[in-house]
Biopython code that builds the backbone (N, CA, C, O; Angstrom):
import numpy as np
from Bio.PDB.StructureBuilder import StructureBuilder

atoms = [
    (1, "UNK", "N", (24.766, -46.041, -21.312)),
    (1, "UNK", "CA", (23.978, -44.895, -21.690)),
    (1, "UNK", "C", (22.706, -44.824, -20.848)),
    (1, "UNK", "O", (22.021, -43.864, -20.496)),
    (2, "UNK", "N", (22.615, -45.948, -20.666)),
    (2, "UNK", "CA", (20.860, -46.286, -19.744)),
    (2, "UNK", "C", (21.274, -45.561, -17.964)),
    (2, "UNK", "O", (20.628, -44.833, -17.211)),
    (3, "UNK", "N", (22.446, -46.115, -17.875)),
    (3, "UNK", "CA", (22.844, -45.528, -16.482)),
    (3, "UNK", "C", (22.783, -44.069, -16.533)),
    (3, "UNK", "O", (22.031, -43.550, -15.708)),
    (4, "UNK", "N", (23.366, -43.361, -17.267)),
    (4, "UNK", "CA", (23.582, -41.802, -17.425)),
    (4, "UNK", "C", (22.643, -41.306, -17.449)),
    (4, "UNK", "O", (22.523, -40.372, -16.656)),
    (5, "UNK", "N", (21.379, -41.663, -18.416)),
    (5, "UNK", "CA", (19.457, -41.405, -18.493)),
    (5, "UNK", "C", (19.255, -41.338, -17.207)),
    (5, "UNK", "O", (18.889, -40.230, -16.816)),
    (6, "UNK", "N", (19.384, -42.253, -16.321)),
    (6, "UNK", "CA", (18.486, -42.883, -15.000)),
    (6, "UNK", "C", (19.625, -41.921, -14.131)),
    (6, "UNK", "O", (19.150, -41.802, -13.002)),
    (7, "UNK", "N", (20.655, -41.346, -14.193)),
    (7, "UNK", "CA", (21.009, -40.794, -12.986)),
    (7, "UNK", "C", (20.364, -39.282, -13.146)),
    (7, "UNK", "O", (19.868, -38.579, -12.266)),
    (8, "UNK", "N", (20.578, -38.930, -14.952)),
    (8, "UNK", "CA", (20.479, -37.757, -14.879)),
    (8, "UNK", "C", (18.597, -37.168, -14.822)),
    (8, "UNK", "O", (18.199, -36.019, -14.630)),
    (9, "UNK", "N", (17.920, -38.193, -15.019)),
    (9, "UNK", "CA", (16.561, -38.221, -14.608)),
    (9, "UNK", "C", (16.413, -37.845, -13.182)),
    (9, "UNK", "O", (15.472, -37.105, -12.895)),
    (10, "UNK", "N", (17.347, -38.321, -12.094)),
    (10, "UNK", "CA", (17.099, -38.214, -10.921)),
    (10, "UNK", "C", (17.730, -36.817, -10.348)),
    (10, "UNK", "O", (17.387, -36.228, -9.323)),
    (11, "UNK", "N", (18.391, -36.574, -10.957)),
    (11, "UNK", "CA", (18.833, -35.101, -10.515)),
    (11, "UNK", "C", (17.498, -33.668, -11.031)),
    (11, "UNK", "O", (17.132, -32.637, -10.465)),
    (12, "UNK", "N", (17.167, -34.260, -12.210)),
    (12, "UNK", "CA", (16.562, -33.208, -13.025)),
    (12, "UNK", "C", (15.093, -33.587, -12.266)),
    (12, "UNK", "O", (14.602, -32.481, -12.044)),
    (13, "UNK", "N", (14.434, -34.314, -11.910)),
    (13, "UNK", "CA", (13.078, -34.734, -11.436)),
    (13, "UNK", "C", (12.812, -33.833, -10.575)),
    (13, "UNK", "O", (11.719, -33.284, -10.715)),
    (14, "UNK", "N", (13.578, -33.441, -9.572)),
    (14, "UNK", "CA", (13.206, -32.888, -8.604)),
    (14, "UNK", "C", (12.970, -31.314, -9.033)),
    (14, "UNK", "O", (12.326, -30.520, -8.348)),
    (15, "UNK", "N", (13.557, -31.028, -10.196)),
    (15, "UNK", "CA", (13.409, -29.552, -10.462)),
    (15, "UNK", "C", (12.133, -29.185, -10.973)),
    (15, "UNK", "O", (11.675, -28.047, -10.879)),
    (16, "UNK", "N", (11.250, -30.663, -11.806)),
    (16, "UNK", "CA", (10.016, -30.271, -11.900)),
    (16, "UNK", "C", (8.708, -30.429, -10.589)),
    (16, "UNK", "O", (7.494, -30.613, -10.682)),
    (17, "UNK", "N", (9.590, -30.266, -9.445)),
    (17, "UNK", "CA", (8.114, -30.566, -8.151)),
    (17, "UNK", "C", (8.521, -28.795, -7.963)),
    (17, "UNK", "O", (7.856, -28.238, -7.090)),
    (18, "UNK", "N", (9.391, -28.042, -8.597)),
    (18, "UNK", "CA", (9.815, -26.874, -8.532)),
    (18, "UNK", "C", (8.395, -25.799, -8.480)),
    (18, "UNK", "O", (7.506, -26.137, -9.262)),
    (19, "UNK", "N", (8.154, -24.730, -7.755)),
    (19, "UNK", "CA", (7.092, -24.069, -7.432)),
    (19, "UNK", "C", (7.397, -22.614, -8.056)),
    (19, "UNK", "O", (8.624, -22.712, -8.037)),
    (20, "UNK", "N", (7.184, -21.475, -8.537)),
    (20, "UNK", "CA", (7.437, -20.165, -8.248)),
    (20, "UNK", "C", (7.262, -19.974, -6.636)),
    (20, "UNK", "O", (6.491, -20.610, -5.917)),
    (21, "UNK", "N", (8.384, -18.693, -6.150)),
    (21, "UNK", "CA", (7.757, -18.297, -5.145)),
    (21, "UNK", "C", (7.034, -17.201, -4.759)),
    (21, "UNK", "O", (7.276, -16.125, -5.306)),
    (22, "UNK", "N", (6.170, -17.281, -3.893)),
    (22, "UNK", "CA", (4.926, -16.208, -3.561)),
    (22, "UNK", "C", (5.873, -15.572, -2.462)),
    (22, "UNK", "O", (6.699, -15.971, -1.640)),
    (23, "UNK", "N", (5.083, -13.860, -3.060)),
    (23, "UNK", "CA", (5.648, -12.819, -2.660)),
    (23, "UNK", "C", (4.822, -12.071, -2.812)),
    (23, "UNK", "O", (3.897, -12.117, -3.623)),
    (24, "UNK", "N", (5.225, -10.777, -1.537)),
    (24, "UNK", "CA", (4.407, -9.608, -2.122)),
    (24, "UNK", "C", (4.875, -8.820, -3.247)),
    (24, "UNK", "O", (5.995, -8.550, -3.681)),
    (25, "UNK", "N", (3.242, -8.421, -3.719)),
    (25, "UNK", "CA", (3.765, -7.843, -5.561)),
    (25, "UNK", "C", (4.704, -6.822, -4.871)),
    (25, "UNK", "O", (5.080, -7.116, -3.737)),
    (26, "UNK", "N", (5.170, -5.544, -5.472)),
    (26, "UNK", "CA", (5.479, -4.350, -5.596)),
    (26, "UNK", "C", (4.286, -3.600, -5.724)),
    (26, "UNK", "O", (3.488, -3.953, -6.593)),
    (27, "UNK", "N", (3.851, -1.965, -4.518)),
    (27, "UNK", "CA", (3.029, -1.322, -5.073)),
    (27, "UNK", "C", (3.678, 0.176, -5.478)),
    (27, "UNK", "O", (4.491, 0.971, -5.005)),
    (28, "UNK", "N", (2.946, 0.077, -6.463)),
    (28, "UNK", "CA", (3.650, 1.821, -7.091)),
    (28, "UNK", "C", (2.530, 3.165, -6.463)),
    (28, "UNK", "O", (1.299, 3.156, -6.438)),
    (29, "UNK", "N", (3.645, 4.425, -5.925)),
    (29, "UNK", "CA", (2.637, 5.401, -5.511)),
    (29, "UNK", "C", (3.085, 6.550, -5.758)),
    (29, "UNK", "O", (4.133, 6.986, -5.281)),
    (30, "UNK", "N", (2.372, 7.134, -6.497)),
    (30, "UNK", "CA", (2.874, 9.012, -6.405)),
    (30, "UNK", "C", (2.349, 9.463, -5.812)),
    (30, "UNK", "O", (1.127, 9.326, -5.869)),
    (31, "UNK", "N", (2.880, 10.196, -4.971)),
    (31, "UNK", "CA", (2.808, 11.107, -3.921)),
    (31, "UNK", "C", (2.654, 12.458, -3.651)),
    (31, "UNK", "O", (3.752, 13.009, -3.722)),
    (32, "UNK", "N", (1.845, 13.152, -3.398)),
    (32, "UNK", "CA", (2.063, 14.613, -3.040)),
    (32, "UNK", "C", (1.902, 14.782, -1.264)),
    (32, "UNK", "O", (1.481, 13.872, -0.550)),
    (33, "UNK", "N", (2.412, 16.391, -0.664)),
    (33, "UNK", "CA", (2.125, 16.845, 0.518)),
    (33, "UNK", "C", (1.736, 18.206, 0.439)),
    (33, "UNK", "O", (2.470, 18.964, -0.194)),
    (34, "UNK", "N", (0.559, 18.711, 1.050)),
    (34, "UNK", "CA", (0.953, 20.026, 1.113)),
    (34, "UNK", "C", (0.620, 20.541, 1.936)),
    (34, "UNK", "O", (-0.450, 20.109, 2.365)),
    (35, "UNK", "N", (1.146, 21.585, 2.609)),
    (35, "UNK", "CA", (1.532, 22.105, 3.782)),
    (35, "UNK", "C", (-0.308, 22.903, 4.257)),
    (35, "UNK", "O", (-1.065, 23.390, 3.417)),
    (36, "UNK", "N", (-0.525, 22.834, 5.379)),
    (36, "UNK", "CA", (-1.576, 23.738, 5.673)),
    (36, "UNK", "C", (-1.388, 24.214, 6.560)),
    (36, "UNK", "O", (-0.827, 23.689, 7.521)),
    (37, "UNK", "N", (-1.885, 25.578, 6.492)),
    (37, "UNK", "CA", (-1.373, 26.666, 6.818)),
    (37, "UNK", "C", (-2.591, 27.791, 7.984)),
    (37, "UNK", "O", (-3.488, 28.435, 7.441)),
    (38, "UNK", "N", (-2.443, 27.825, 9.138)),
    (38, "UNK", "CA", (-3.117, 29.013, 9.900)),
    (38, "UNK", "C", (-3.074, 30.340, 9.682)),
    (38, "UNK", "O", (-1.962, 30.820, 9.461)),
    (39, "UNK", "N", (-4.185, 31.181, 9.691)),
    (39, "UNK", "CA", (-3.690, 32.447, 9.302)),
    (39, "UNK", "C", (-2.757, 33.429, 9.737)),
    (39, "UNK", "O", (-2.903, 34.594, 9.368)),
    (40, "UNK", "N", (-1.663, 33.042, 10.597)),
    (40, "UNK", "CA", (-0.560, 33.459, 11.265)),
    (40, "UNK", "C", (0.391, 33.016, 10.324)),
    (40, "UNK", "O", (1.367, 33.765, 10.321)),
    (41, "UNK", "N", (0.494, 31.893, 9.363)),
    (41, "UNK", "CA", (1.677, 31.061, 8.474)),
    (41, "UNK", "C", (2.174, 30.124, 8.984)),
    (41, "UNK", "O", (3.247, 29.775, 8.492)),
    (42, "UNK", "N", (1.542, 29.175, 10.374)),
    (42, "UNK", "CA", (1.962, 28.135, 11.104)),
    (42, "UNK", "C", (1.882, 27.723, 10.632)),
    (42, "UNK", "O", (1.044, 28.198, 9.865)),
    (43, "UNK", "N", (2.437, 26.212, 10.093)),
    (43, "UNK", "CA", (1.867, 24.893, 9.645)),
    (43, "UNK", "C", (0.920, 24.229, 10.476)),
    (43, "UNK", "O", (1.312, 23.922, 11.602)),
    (44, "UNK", "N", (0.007, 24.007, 10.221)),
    (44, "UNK", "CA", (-0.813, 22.834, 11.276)),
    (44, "UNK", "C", (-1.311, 21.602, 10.740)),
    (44, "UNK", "O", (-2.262, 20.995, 11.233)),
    (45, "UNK", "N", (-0.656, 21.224, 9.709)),
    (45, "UNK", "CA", (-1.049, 19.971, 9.284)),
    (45, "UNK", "C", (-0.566, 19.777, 7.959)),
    (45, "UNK", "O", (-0.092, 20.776, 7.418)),
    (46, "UNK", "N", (-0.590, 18.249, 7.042)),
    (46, "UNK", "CA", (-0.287, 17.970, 6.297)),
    (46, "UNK", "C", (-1.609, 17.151, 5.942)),
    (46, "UNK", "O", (-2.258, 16.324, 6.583)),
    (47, "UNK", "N", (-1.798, 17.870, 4.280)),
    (47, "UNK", "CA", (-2.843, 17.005, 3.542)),
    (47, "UNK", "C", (-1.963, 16.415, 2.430)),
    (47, "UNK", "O", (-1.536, 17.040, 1.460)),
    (48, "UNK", "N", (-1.675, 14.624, 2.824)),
    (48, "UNK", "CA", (-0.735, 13.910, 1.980)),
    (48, "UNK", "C", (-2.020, 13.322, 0.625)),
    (48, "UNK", "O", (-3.220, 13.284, 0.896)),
    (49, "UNK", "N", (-1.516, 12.948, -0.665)),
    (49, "UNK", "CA", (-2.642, 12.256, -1.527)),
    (49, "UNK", "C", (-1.622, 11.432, -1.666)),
    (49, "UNK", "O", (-0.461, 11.754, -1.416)),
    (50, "UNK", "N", (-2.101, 9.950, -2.208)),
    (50, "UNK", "CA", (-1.515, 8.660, -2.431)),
    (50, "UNK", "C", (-2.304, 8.131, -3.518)),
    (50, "UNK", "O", (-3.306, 7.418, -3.472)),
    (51, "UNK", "N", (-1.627, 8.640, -4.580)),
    (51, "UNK", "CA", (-1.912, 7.590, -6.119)),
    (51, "UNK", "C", (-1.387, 6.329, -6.596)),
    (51, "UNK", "O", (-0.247, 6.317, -7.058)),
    (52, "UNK", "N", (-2.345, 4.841, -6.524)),
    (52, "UNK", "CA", (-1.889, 3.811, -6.482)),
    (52, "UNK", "C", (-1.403, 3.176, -7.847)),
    (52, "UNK", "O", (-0.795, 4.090, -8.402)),
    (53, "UNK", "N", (-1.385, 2.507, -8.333)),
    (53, "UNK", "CA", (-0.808, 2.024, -9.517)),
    (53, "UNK", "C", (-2.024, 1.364, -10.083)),
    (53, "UNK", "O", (-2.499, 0.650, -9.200)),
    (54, "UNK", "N", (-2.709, 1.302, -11.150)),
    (54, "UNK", "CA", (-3.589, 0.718, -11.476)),
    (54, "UNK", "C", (-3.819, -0.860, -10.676)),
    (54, "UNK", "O", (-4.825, -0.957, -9.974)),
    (55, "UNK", "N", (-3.144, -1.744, -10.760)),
    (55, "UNK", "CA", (-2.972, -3.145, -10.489)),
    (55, "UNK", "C", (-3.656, -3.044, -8.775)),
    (55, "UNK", "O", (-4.720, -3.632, -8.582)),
    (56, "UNK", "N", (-3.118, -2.429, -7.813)),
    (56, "UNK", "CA", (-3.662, -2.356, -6.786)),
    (56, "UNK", "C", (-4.311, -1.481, -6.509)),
    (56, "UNK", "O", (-4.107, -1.314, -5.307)),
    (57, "UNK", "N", (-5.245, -0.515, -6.966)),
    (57, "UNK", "CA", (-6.016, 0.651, -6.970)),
    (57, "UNK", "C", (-7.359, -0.935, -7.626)),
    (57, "UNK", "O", (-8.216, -1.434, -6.896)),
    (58, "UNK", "N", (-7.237, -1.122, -8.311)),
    (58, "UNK", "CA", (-7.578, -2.329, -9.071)),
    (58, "UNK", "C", (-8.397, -3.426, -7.777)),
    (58, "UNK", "O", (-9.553, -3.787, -7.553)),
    (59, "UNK", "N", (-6.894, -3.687, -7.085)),
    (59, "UNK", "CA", (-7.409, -4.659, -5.823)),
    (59, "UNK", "C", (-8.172, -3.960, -4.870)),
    (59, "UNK", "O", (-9.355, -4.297, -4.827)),
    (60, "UNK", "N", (-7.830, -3.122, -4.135)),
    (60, "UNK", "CA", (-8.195, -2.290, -3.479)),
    (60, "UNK", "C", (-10.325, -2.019, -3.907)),
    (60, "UNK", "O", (-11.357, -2.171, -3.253)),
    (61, "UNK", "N", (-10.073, -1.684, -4.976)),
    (61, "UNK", "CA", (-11.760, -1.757, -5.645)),
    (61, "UNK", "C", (-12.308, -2.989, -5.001)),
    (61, "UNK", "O", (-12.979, -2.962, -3.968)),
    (62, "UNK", "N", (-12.001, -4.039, -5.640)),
    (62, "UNK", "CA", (-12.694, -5.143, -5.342)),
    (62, "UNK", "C", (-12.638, -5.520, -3.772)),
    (62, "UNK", "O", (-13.571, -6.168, -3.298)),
    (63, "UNK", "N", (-11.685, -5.171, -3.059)),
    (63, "UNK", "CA", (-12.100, -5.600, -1.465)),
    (63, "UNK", "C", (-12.716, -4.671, -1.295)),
    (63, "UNK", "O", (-13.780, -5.216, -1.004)),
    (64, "UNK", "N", (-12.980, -3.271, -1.222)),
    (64, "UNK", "CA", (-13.573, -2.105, -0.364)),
    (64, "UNK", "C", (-14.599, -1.865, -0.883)),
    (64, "UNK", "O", (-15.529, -1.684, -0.098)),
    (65, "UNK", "N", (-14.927, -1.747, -2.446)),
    (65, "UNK", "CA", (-15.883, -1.184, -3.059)),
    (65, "UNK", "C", (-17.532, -1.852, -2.838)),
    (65, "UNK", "O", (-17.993, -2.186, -3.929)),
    (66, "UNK", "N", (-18.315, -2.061, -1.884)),
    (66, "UNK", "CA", (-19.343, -3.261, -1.513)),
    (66, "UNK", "C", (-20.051, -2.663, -2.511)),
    (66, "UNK", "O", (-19.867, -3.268, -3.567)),
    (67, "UNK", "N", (-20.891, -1.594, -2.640)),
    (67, "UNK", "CA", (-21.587, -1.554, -3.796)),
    (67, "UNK", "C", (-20.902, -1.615, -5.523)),
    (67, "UNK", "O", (-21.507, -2.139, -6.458)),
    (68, "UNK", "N", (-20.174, -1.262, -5.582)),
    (68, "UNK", "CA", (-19.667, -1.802, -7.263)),
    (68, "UNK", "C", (-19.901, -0.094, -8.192)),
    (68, "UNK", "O", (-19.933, 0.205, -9.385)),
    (69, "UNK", "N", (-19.986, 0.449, -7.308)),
    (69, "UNK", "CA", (-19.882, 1.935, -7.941)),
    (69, "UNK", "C", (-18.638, 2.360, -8.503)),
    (69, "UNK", "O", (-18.705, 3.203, -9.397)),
    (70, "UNK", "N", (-17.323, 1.866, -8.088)),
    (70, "UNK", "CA", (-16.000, 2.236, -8.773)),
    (70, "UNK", "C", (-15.393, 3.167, -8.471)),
    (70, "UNK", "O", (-14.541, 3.750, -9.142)),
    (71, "UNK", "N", (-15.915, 3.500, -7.015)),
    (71, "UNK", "CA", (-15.655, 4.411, -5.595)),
    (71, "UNK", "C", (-16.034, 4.339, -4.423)),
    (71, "UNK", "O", (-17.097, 3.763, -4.195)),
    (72, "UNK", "N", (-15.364, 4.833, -3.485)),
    (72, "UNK", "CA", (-15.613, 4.411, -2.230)),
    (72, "UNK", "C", (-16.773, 5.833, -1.488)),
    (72, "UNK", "O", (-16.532, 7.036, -1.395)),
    (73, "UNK", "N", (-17.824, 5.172, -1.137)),
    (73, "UNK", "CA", (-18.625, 6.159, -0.153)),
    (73, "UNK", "C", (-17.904, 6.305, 1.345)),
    (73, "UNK", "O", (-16.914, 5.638, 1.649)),
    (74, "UNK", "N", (-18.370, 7.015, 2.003)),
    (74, "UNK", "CA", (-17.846, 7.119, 3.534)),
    (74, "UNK", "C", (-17.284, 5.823, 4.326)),
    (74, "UNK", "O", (-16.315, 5.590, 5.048)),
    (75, "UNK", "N", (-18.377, 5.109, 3.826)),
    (75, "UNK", "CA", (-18.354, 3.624, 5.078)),
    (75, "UNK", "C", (-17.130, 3.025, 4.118)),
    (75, "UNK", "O", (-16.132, 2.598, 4.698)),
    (76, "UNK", "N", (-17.176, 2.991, 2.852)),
    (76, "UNK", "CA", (-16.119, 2.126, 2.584)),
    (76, "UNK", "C", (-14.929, 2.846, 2.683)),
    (76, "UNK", "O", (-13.888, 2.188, 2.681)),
    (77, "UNK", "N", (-14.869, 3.990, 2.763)),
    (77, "UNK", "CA", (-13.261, 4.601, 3.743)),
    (77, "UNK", "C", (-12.947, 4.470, 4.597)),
    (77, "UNK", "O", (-11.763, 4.637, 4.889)),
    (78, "UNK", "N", (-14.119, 3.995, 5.676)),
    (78, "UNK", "CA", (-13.787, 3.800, 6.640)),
    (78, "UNK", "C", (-13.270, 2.564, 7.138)),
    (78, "UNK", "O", (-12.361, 2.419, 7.955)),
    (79, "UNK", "N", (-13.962, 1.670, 6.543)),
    (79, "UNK", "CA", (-13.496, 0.592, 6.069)),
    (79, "UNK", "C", (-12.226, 0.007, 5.700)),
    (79, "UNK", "O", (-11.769, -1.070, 6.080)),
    (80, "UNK", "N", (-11.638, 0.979, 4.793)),
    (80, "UNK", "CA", (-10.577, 0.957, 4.646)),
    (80, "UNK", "C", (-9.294, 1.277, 5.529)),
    (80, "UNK", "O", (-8.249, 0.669, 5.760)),
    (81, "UNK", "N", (-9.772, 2.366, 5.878)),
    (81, "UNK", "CA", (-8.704, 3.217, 7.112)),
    (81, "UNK", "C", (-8.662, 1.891, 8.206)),
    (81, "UNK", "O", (-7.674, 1.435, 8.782)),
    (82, "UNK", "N", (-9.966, 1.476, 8.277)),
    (82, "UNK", "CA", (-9.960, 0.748, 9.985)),
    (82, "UNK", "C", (-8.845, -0.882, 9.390)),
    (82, "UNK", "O", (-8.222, -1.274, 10.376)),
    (83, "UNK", "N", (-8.566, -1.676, 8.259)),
    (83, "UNK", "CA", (-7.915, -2.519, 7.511)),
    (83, "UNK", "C", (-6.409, -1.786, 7.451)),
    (83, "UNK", "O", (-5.436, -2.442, 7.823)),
    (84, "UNK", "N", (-6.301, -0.919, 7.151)),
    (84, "UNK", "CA", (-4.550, -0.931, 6.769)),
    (84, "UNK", "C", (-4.336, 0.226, 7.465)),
    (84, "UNK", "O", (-3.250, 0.513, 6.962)),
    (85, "UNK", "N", (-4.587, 1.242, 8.361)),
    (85, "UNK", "CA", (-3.766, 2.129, 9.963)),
    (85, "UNK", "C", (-3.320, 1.199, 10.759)),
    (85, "UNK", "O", (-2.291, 1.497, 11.365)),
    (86, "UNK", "N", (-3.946, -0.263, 11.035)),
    (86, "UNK", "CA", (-3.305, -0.978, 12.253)),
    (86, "UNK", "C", (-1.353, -1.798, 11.274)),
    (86, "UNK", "O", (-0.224, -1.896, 11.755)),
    (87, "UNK", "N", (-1.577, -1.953, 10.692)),
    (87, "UNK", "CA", (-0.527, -2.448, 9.682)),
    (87, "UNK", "C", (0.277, -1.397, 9.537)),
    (87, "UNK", "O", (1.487, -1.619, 9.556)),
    (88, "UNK", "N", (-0.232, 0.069, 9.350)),
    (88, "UNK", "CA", (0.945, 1.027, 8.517)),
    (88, "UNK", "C", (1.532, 1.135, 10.128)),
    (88, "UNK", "O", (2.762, 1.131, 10.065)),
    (89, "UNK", "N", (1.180, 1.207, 11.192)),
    (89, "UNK", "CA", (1.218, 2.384, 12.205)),
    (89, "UNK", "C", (2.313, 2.151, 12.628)),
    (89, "UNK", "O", (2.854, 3.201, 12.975)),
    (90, "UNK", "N", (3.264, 0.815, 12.860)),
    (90, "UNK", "CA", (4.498, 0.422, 13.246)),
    (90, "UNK", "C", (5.822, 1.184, 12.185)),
    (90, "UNK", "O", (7.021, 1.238, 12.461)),
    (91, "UNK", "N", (5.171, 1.682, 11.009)),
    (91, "UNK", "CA", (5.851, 2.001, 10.253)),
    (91, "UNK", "C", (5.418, 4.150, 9.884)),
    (91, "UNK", "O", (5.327, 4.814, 8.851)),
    (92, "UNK", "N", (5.298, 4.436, 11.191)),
    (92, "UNK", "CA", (5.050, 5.771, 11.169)),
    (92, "UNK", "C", (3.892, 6.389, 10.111)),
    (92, "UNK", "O", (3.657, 7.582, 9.921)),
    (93, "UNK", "N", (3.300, 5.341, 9.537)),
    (93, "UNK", "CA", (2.137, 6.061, 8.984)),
    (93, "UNK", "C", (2.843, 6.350, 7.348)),
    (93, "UNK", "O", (2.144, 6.944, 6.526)),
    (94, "UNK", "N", (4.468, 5.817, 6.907)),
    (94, "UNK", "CA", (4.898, 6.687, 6.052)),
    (94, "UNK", "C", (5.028, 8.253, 6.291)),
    (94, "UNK", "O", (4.737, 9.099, 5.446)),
    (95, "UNK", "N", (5.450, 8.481, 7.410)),
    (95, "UNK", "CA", (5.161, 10.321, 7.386)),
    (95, "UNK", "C", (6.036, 10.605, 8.715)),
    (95, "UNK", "O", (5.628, 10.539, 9.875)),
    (96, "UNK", "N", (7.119, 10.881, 8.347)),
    (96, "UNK", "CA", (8.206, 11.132, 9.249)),
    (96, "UNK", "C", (8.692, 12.701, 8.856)),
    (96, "UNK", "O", (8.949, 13.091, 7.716)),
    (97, "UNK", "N", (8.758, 13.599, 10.251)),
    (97, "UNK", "CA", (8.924, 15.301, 9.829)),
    (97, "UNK", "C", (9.944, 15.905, 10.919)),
    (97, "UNK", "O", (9.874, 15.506, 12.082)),
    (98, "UNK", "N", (10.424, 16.392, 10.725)),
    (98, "UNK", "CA", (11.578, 16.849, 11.766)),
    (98, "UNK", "C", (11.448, 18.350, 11.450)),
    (98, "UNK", "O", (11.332, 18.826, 10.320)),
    (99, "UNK", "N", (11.483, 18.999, 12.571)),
    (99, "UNK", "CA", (11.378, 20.396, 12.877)),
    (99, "UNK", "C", (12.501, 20.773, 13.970)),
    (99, "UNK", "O", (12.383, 20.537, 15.172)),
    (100, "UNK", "N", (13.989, 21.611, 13.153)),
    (100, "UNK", "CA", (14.997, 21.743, 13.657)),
    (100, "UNK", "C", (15.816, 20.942, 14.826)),
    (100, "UNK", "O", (16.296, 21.101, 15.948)),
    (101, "UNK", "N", (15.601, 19.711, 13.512)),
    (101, "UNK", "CA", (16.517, 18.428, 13.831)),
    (101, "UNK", "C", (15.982, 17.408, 15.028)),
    (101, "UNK", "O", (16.438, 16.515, 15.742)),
    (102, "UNK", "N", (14.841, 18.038, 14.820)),
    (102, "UNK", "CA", (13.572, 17.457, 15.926)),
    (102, "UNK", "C", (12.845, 16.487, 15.742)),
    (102, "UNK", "O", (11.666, 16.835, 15.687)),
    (103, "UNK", "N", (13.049, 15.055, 15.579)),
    (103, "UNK", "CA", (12.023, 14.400, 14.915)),
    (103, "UNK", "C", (10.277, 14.367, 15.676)),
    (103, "UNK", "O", (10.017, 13.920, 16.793)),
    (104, "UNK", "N", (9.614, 14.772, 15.021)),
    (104, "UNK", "CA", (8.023, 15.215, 15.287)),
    (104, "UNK", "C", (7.649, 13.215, 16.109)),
    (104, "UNK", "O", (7.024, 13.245, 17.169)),
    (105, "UNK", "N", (7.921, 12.219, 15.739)),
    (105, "UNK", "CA", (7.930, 10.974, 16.450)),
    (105, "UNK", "C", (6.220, 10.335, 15.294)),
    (105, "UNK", "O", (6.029, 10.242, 14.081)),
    (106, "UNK", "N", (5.612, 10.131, 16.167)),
    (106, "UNK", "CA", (4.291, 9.781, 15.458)),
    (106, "UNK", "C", (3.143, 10.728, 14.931)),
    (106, "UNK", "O", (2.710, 11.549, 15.740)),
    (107, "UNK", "N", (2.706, 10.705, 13.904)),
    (107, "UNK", "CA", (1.592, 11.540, 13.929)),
    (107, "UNK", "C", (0.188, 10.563, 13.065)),
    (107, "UNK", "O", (0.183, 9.743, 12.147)),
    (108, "UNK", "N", (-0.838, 11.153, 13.894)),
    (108, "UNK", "CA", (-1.639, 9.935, 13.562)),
    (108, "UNK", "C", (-2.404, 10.724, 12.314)),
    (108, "UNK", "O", (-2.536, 11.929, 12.103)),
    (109, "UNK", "N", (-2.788, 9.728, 11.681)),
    (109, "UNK", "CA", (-3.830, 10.423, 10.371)),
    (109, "UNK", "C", (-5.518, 11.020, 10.775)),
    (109, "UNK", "O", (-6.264, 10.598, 11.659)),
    (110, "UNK", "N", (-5.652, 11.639, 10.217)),
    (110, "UNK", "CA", (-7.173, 12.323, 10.629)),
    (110, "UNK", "C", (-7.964, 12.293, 8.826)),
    (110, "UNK", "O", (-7.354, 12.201, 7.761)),
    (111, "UNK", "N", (-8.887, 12.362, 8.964)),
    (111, "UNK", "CA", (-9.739, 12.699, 7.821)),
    (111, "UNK", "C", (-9.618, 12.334, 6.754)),
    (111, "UNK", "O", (-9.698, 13.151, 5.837)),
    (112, "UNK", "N", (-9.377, 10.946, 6.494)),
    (112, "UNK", "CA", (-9.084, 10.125, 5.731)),
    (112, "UNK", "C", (-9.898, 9.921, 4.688)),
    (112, "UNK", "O", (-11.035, 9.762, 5.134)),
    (113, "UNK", "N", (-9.876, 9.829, 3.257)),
    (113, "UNK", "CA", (-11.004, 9.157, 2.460)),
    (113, "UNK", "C", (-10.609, 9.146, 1.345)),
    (113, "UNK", "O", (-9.925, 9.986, 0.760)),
    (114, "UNK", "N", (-11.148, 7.900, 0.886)),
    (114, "UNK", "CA", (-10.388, 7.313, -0.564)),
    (114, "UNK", "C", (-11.182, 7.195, -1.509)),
    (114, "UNK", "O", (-12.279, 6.639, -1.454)),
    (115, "UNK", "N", (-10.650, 7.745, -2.514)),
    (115, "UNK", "CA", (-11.851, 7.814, -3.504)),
    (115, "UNK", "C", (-10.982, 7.360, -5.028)),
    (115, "UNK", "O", (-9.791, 7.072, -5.152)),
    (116, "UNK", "N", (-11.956, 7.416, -5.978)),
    (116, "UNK", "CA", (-11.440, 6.304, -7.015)),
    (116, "UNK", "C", (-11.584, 7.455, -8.434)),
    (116, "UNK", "O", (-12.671, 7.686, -8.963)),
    (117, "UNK", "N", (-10.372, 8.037, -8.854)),
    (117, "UNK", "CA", (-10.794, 8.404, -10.270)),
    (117, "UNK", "C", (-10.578, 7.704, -11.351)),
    (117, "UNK", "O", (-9.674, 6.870, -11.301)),
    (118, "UNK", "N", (-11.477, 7.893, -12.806)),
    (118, "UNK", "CA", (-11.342, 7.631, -13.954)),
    (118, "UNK", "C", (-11.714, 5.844, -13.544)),
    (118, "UNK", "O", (-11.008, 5.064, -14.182)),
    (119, "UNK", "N", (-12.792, 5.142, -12.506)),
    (119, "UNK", "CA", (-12.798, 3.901, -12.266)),
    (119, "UNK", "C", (-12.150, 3.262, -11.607)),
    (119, "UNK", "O", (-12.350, 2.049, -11.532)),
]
sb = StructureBuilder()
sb.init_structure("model")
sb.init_model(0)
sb.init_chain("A")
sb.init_seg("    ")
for serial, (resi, resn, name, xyz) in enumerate(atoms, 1):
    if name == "N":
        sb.init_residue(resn, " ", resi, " ")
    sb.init_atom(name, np.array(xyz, "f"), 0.0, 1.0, " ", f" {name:<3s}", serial, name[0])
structure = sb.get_structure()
């Protein structure tokens, strides 16, 4: 019986040096686009909004927010933009548009600024 303890100790031991593994969380985003428009009816641009999920709207506060206001002023948008455009940009920005089967290729973001409602 002592043998069976001592083997099955040695199998099971190793499962407690056992770690969770680290990962990136999941971030949640709702999304809108809407079309803008020249006074001819061209499109000339897209004003996208990106609503984060509390949890990282959350993180996001605490790295960007330097004063503790519970919004971002200019500098800390900018701030922001200049931290995660070099990261998104391999990945089209999220914003891929095809115009009669045309893919548009890259389009870079302009006029960026992030701001914080309800905290």
């Amino acid at each position: 019986m002592r043998a069976l303890a001592f083997i099955a100790a040695l199998f099971l031991c190793p499962l407690g040096l056992l770690r969770p593994a680290l990962a990136h969380p999941h971030v949640f985003i709702d999304n809108t686009v809407d079309f803008v428009f020249d006074g001819g009816g061209k499109i000339t641009g897209l004003r996208m909004t990106w609503v984060f999920d509390d949890v990282f709207s959350d993180e996001l506060l605490g790295d960007f927010d330097a004063n503790h206001d519970k919004d971002f002023d200019a500098a800390e948008s900018r701030k922001i933009a200049a931290t995660i455009w070099p990261n998104m940009k391999p990945f089209h920005y999220f914003t891929y548009v095809w115009v009669d089967k045309k893919d548009l290729g890259l389009i870079l973001p302009s006029d960026f600024k992030a701001s914080a409602a309800k905290g």
